[in-house]
ZATORTI-443083 format. One record per residue: residue number from 1; residue in one letter; x, y, z of N, C-alpha, C, CB in turn. Coordinates in steps of 0.05 Angstrom, whole numbers. Glycine has a CB too. Example, Ala and Ser with C-alpha at 12.3 -4.5 7.8 and 13.67 -1.06 7.14 Angstrom:
// ZATORTI-443083
i/aa/nu/nv/nw/cau/cav/caw/cu/cv/cw/cbu/cbv/cbw
1/a/264/-114/156/246/-90/156/264/-66/156/226/-89/181
2/s/257/-45/142/273/-21/143/258/1/157/282/-12/114
***
This chain:
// ZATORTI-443083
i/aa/nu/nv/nw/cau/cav/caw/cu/cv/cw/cbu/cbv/cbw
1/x/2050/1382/2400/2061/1405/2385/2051/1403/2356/2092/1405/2386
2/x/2042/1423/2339/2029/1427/2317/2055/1418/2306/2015/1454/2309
3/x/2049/1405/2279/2065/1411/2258/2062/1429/2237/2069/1393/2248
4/x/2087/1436/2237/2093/1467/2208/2088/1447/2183/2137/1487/2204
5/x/2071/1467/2176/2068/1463/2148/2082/1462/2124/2056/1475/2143
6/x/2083/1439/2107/2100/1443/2093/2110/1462/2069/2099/1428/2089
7/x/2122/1473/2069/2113/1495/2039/2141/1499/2022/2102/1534/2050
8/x/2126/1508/2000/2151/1499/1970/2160/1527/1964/2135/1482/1933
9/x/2185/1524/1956/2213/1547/1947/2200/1550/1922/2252/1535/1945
10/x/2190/1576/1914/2172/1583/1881/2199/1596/1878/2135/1607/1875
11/x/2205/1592/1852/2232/1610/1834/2223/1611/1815/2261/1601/1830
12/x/2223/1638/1805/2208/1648/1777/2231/1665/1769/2174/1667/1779
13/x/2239/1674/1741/2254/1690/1718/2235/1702/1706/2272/1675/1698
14/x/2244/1731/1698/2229/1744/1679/2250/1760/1663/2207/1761/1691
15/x/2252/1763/1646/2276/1788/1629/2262/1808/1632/2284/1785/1593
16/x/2279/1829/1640/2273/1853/1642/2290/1866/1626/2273/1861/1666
17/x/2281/1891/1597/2302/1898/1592/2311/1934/1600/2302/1889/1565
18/x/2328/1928/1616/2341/1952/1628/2364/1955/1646/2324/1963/1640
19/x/2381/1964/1650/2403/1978/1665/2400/1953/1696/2395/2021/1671
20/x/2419/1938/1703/2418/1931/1730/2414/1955/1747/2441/1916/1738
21/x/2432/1969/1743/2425/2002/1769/2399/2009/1764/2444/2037/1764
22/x/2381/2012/1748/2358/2027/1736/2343/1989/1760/2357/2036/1685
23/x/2333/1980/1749/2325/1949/1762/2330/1950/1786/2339/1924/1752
24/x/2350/1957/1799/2361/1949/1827/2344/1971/1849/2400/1953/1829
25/x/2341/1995/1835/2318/2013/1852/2298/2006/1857/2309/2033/1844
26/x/2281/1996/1831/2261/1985/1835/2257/1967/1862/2258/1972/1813
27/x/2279/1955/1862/2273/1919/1880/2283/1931/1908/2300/1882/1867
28/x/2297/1952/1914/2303/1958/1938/2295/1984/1949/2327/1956/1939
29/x/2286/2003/1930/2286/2036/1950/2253/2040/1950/2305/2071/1929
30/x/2245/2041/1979/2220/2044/1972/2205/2061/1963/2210/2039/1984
31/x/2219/2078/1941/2196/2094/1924/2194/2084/1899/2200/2124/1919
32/x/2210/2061/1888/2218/2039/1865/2190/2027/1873/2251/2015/1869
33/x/2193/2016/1899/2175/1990/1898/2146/1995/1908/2188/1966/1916
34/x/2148/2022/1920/2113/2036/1914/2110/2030/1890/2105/2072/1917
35/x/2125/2039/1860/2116/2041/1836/2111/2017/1826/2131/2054/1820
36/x/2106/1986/1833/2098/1974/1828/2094/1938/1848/2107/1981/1807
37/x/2109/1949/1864/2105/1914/1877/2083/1921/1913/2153/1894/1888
38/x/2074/1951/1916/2057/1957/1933/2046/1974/1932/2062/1958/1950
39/x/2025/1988/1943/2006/2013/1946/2027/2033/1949/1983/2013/1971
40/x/2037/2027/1972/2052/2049/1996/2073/2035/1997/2039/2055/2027
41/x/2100/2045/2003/2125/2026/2015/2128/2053/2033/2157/2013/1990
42/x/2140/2050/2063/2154/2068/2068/2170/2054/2083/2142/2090/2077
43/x/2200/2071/2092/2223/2058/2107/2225/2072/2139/2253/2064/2088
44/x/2226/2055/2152/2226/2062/2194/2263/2067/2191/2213/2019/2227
45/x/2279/2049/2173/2304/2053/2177/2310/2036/2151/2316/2047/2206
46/x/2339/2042/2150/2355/2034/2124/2344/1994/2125/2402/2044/2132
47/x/2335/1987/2143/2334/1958/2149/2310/1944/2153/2348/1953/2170
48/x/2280/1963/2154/2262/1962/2166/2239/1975/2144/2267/1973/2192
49/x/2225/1960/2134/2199/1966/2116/2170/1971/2117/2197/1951/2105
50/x/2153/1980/2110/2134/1977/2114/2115/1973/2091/2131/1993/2128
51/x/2097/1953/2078/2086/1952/2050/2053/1954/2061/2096/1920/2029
52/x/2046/1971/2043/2014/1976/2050/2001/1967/2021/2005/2012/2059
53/x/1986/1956/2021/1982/1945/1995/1951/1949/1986/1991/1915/1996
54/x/1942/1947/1972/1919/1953/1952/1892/1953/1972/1916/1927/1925
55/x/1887/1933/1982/1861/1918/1995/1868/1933/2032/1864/1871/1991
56/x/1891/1955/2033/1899/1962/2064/1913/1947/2081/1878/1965/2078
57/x/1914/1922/2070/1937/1902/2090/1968/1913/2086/1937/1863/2078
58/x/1972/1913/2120/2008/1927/2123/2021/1911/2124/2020/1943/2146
59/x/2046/1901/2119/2061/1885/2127/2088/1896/2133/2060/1866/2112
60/x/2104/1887/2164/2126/1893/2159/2154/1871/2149/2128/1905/2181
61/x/2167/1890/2142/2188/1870/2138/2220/1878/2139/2183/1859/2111
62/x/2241/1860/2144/2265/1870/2142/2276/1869/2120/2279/1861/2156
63/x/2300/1882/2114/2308/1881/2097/2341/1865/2100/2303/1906/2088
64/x/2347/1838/2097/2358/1821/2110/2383/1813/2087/2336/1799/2120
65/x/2381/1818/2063/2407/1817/2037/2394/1837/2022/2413/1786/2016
66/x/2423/1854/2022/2429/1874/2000/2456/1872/1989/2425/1901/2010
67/x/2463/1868/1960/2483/1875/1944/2474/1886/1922/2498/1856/1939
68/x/2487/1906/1927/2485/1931/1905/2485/1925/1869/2516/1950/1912
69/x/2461/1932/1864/2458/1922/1838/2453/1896/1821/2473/1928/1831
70/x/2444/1876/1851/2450/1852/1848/2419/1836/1864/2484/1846/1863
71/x/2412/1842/1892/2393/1827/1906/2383/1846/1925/2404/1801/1919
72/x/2355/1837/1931/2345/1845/1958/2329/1829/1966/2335/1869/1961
73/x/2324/1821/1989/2315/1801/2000/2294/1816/2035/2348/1780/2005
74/x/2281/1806/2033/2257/1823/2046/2256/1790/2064/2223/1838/2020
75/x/2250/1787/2100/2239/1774/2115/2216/1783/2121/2252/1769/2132
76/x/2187/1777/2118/2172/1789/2134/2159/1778/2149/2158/1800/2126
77/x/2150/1794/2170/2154/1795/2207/2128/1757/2208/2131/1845/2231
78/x/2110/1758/2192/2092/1744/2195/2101/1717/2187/2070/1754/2184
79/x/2127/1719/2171/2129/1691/2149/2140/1668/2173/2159/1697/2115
80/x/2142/1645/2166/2153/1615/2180/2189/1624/2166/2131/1574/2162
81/x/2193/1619/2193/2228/1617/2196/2235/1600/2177/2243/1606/2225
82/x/2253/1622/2167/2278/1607/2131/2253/1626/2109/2277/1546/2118
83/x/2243/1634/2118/2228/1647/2091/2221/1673/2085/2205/1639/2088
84/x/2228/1675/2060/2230/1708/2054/2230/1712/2022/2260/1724/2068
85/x/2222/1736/2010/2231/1740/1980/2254/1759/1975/2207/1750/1964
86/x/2261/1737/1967/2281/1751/1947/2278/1758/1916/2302/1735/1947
87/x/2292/1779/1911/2294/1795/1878/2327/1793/1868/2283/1836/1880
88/x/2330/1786/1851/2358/1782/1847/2354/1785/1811/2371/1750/1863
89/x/2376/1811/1808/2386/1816/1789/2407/1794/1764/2397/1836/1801
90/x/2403/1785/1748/2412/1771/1738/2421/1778/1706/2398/1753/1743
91/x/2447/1780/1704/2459/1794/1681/2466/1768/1663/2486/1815/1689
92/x/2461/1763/1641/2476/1739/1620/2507/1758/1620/2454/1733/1578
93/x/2523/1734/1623/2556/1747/1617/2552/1744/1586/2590/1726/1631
94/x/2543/1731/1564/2544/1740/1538/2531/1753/1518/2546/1728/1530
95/x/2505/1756/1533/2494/1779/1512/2479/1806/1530/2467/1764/1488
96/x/2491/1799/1559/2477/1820/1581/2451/1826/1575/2490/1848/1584
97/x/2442/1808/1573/2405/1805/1578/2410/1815/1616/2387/1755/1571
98/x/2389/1819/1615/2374/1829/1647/2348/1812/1654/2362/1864/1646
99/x/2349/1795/1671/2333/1789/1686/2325/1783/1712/2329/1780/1679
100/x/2297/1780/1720/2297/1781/1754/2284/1756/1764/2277/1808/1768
101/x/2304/1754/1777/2297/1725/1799/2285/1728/1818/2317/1711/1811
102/x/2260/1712/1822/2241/1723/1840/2244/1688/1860/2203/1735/1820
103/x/2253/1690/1888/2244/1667/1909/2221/1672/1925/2265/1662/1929
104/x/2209/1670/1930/2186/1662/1948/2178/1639/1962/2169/1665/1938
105/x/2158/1626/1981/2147/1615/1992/2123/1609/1996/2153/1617/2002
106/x/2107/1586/1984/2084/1575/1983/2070/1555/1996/2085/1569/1967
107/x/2045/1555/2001/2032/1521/2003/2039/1512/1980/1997/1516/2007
108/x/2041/1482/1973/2049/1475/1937/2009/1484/1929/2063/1422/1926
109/x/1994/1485/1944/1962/1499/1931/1967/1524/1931/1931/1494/1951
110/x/1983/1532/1925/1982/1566/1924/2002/1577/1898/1995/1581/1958
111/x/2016/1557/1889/2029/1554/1874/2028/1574/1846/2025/1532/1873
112/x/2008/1557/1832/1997/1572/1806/1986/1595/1818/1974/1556/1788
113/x/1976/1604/1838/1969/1634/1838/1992/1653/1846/1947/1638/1857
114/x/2013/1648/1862/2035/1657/1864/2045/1663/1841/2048/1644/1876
115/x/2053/1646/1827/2065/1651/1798/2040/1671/1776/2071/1615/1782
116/x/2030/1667/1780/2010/1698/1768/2014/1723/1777/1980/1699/1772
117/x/2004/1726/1797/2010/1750/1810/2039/1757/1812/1999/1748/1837
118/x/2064/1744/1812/2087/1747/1804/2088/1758/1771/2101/1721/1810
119/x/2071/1747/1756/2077/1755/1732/2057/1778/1735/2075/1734/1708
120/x/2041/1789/1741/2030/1810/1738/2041/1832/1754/2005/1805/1742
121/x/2047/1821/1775/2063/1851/1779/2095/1854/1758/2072/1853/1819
122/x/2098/1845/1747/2128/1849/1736/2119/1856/1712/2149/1823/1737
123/x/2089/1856/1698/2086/1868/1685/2074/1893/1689/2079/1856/1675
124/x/2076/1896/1709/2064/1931/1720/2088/1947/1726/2044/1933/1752
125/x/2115/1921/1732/2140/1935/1741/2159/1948/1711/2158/1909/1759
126/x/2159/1923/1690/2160/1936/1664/2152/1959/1646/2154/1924/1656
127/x/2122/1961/1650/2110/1984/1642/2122/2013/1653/2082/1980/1651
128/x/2121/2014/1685/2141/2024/1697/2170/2046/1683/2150/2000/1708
129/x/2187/2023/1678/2205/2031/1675/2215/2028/1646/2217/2022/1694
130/x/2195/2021/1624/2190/2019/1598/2207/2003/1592/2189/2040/1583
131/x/2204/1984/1608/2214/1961/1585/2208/1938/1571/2228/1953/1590
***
């Protein structure tokens, strides 16, 4: 029997400054996340995704945690069981800063490029929504 590969929990923060409700579209409705984390998003059902992305690769995915104004968490159909991204809204209780918690899943060699492309799309997601 092959062994699974081992791969590392990437957790990245970015401040975003804007409205959790205004943020929370973005990370969950797929006409938010056409505008910057895919080509195309479209939805089969309230639970069920589809991301078409730049280069034509589809991927599907579920949509497996939702709290309102707070997380969304995407499984997709191709990933190794326990793995998925999550987006999670993160409010400071003292000066209500906004920022987004990004989980993912890596080879630890994939690492530093993960974390780029995380930051580059969140700077396409910012631009976005001017903040």
């Amino acid at each position: 029997m092959a062994k699974k590969q081992v791969r590392d929990q990437v957790v990245l923060e970015f401040p975003v400054k804007c409205s959790p409700s205004l943020l929370f579209n973005y990370i969950q409705s797929a006409s938010g996340l056409q505008e910057w984390f895919a080509h195309k998003v479209t939805t089969k059902s309230r639970t069920d995704y589809v991301f078409i992305y730049d280069d034509g690769q589809e991927m599907k995915a579920k949509l497996t945690k939702s709290v309102h104004n707070k997380i969304s968490r995407f499984e997709f159909e191709n990933a190794q069981d326990g793995e998925y991204i999550e987006m999670e809204i993160i409010v400071d209780e003292l000066t209500d800063d906004v920022a987004l918690k990004v989980t993912e899943f890596c080879s630890p060699e994939e690492k530093r490029e993960v974390g780029e492309l995380w930051h580059s799309q969140i700077e396409i997601l910012k631009d976005v929504i001017g903040a």
